[in-house]
C-alpha positions as CSV (number, residue, x, y, z in Angstrom):
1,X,185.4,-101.0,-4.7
2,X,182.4,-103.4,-3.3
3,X,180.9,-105.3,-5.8
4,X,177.8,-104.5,-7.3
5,X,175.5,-106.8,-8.9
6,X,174.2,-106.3,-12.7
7,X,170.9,-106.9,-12.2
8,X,170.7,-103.5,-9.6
9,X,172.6,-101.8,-12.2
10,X,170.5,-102.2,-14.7
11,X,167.2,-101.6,-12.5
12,X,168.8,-98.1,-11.9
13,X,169.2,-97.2,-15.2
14,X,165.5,-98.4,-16.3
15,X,164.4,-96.4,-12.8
16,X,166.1,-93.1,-14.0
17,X,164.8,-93.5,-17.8
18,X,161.8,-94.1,-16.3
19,X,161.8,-91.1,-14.1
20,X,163.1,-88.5,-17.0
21,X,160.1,-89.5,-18.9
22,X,157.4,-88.7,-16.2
23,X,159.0,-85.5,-15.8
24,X,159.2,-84.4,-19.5
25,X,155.7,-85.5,-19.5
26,X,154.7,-83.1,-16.3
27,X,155.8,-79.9,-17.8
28,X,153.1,-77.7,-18.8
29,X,154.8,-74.7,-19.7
30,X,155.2,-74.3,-23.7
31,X,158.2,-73.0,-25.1
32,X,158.0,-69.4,-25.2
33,X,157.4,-67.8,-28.7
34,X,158.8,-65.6,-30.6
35,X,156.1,-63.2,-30.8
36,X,155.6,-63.0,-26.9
37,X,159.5,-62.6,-26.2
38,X,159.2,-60.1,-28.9
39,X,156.3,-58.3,-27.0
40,X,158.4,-58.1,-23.9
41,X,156.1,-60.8,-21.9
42,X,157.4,-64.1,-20.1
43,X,154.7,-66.6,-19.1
44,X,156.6,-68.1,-16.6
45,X,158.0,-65.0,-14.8
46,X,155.0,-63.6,-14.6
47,X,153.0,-66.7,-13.2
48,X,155.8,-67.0,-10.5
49,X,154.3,-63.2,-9.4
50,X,151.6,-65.2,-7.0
51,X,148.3,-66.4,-7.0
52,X,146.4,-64.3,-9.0
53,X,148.9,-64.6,-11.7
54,X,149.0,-68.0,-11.7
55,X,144.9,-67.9,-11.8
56,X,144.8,-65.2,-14.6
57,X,147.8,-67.1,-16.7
58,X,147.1,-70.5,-16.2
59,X,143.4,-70.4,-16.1
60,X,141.5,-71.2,-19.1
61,X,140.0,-68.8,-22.0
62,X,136.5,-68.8,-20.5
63,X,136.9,-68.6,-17.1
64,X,139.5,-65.2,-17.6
65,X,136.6,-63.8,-19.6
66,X,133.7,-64.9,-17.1
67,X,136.0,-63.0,-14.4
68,X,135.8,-60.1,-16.9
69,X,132.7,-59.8,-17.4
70,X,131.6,-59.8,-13.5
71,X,134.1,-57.0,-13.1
72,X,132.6,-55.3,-15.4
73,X,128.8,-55.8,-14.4
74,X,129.6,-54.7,-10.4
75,X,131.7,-51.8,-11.8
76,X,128.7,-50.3,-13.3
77,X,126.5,-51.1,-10.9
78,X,128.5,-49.2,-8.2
79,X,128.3,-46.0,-10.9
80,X,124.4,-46.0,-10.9
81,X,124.2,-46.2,-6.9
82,X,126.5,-43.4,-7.1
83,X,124.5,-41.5,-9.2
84,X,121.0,-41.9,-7.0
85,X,123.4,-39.8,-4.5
86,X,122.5,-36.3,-4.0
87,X,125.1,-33.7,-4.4
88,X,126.3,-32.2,-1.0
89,X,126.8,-28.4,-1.4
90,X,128.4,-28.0,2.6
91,X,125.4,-24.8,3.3
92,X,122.5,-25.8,4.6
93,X,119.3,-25.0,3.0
94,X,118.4,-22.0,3.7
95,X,114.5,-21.8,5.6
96,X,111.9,-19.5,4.4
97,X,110.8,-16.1,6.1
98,X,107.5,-17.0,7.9
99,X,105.6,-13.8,7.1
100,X,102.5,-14.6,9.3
101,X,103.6,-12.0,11.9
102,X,104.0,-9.4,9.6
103,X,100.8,-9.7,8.3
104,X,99.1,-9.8,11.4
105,X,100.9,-6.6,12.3
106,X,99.5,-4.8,9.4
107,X,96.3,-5.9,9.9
108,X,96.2,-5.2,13.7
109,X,97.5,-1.6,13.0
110,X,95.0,-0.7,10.1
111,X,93.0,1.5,11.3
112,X,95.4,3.5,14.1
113,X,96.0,7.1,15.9
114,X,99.2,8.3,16.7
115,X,100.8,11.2,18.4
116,X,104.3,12.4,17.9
117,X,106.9,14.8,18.0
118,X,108.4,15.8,14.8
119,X,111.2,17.3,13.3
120,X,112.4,18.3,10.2
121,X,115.5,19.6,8.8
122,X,115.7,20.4,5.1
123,X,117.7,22.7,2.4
124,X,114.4,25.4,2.8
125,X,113.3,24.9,5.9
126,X,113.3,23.6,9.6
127,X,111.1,23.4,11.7
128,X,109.8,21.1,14.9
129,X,106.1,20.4,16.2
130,X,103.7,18.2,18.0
131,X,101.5,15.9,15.6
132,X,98.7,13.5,15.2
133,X,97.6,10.8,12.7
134,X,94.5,9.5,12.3
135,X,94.0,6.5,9.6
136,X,91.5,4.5,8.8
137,X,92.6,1.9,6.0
138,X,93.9,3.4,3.1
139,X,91.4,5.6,1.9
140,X,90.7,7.4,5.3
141,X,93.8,10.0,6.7
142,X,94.0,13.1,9.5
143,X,97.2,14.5,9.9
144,X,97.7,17.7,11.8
145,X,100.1,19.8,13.1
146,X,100.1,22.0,16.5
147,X,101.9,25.2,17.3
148,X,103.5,26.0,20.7
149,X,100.2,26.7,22.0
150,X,98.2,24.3,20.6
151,X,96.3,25.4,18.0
152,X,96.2,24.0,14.7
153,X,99.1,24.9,12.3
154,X,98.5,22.5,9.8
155,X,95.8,19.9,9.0
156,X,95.6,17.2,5.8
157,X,92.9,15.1,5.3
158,X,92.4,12.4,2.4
159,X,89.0,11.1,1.7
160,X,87.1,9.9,-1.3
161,X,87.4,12.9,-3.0
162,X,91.4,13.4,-2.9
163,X,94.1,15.1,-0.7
164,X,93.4,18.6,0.7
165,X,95.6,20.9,3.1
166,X,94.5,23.9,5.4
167,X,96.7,26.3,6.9
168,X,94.3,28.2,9.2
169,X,96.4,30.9,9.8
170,X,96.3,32.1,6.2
171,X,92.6,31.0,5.3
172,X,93.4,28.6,2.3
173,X,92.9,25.4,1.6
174,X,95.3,23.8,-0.8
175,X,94.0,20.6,-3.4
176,X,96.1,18.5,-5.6
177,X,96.3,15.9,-7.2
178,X,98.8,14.0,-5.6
179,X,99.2,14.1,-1.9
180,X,103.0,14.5,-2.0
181,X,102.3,18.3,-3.6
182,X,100.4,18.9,-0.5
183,X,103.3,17.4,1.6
184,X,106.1,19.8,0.0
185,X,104.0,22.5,1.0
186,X,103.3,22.4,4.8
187,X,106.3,20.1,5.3
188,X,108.5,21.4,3.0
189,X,109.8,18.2,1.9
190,X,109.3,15.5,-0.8
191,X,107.3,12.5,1.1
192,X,104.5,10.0,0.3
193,X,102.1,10.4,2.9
194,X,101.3,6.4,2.6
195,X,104.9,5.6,3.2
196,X,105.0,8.2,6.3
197,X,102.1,6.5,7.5
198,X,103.3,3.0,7.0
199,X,106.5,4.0,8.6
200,X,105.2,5.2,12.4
201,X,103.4,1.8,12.6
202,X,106.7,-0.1,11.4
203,X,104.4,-2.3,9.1
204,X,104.3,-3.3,5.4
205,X,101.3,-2.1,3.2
206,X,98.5,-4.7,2.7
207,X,98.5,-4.2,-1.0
208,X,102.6,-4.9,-1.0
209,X,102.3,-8.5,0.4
210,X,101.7,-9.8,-3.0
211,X,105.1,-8.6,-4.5
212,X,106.7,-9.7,-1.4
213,X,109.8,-11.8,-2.2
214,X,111.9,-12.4,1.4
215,X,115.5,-13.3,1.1
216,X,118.2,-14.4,3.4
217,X,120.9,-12.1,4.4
218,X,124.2,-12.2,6.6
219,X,121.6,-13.6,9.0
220,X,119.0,-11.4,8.7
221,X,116.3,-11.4,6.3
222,X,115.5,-8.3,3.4
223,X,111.9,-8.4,2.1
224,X,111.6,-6.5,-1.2
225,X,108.4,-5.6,-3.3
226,X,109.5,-4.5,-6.9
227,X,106.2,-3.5,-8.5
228,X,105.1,-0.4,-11.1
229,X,108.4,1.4,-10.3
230,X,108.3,1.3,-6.5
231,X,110.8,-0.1,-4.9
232,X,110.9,-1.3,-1.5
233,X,113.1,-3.0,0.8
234,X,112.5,-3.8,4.6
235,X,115.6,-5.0,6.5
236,X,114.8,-8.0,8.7
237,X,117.4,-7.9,11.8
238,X,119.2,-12.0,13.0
239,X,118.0,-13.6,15.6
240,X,115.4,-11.7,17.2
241,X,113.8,-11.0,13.7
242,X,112.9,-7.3,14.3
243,X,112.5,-4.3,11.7
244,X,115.3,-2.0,12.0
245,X,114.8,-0.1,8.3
246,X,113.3,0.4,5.2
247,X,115.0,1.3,1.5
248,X,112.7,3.2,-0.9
249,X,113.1,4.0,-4.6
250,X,109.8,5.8,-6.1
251,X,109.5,8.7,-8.0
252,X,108.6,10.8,-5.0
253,X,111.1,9.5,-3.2
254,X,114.3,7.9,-2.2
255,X,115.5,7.5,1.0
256,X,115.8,5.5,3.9
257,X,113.6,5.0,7.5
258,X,115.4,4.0,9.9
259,X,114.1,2.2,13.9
260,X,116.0,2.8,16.8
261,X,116.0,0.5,18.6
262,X,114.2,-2.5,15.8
263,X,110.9,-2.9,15.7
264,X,109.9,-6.4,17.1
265,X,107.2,-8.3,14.8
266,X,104.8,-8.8,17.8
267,X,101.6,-7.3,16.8
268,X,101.7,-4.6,19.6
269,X,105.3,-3.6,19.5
270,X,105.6,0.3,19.3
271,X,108.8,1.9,17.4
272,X,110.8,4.2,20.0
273,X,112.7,6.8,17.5
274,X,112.0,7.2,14.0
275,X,114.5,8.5,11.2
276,X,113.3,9.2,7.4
277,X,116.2,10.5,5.1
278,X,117.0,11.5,1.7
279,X,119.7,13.5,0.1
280,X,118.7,16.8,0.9
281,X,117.0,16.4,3.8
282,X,116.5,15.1,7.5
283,X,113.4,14.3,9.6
284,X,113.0,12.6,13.2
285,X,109.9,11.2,15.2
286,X,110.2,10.2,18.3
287,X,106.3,9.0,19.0
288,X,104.4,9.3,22.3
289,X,101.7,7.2,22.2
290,X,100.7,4.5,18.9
291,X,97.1,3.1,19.6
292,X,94.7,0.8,17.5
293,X,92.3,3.0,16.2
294,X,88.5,3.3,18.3
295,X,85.5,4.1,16.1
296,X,86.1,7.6,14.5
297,X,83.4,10.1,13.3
298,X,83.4,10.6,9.6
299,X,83.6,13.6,10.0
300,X,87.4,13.6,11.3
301,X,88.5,12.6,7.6
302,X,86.9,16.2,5.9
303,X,87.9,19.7,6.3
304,X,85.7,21.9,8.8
305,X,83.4,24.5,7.4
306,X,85.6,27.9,7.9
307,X,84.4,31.3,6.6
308,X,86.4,33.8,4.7
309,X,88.4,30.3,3.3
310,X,90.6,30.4,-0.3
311,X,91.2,27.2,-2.4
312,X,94.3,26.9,-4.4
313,X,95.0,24.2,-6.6
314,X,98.3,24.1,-6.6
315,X,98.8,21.9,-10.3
316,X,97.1,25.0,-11.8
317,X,99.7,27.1,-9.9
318,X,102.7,25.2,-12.2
């Protein structure tokens, strides 16, 4: 063995004293305690997790609870930006129906003649014949009927002073009260002369535009007027946004007219063939010629002086 001398003997023993105290005076760790092993939790293991641990564990009181706190402040500020979001539904909003046209239309065909073939086919009668219309607002209709050889068969007029029908071939002249009485009797069927009117010029009623609610339908558009028991419905076709029918519940009437092929909005756009329908019967129009209305006599709109004439008024008659 080589000799070694005291003096480094001892020097190691003061070093390595002296180095087991620094160390015991470097450790920062405190003894777990009871309570934490009891909870399950072990400082140390949990510190050697990383860098965050290590922050969270070994940081002081303050600065855990200042990290806290700004956790909690940008937390609810990302719920009140959320909030300003709107909520996406996936549809897009669906446009408005641009009634303009339609208005335009009615006005241009206000005042309007037209000449037509008609038919009808009905539980108690049938029966086909050339006719004409003459209107003049709302206040002012002709509407006559031709036989074969052109002579009058038929011929309504509504003035100031009500509905009146004359059948020249059996010198009377019916009144009523309502024009749909007079209707039944030389056409045999249940119809409001204002909606057979309405229907050759494909066009809505003046007075209806202010009940007019327009919704959005499998592309199309329906316009409905609900108002004082009438109920109306015009179907709006997609794309080309043309009339191709009209629903109707009244009280003198429900049915259907129907445009073949639609009626286009532009102003002077004339329907081809006409179908009105109910229940128990049938009628079709095909028109021949639709025409703004010239300057008409008044005289047009009031029955011609005939001798040897009846009146019947048929609400006496029930």
């Amino acid at each position: 063995m080589p000799y070694i001398p005291s003096t480094v003997t001892n020097n190691r023993f003061h070093d390595s004293h002296r180095i087991q105290s620094e160390f015991n005076s470097m450790e920062t760790y405190p003894r777990p305690s009871p309570v934490r092993q009891a909870s399950g939790f072990n400082t140390p293991e949990l510190c050697r997790c990383g860098l965050v641990g290590r922050l969270f564990f070994n940081a002081p009181s303050s600065c855990v609870l200042l990290c806290l706190l700004l956790l909690l402040v940008i937390s609810a500020g990302c719920a009140r930006s959320l909030e300003k979001l709107p909520a996406v539904s996936g549809k897009p909003a669906a446009p408005s129906f641009d009634i303009a046209k339609m208005k335009e239309r009615s006005d241009f065909w206000r005042d309007c003649q037209c000449e037509f073939r008609l038919r009808v086919d009905s539980k108690t009668s049938k029966f086909s014949s050339r006719a004409i219309i003459i209107a003049k607002g709302r206040n002012f209709v002709r509407f006559e009927t031709f036989t074969p050889l052109g002579q009058t068969a038929a011929l309504y007029v509504f003035n100031e002073t009500g509905p009146a029908l004359l059948i020249p071939s059996e010198k009377v002249i019916f009144t009523a009260q309502r024009p749909e009485t007079l209707a039944r009797e030389f056409l045999g069927v249940s119809l409001p002369v204002d909606l057979f009117r309405y229907a050759l010029t494909a066009s809505v009623p003046a007075e209806q535009y202010e009940h007019l609610e327009s919704r959005p339908d499998a592309g199309g558009w329906r316009l409905i007027s609900n108002s004082e028991g009438n109920y109306f419905e015009w179907l709006i076709t997609a794309g080309s946004l043309a009339l191709e029918g009209i629903l109707v519940r009244s009280a003198e009437f429900e049915g259907r007219v129907s445009y073949d092929p639609p009626v286009g909005f532009t102003k002077e756009a004339v329907p081809g063939k006409i179908r009105i329908s109910s229940s128990e019967w049938n009628m079709e129009i095909g028109l021949e010629e639709l025409k703004p209305a010239p300057q008409f006599q008044p005289s047009a709109f009031y029955m011609p002086s005939l001798p040897d004439v009846r009146k019947v008024d048929l609400d006496k008659i029930k």
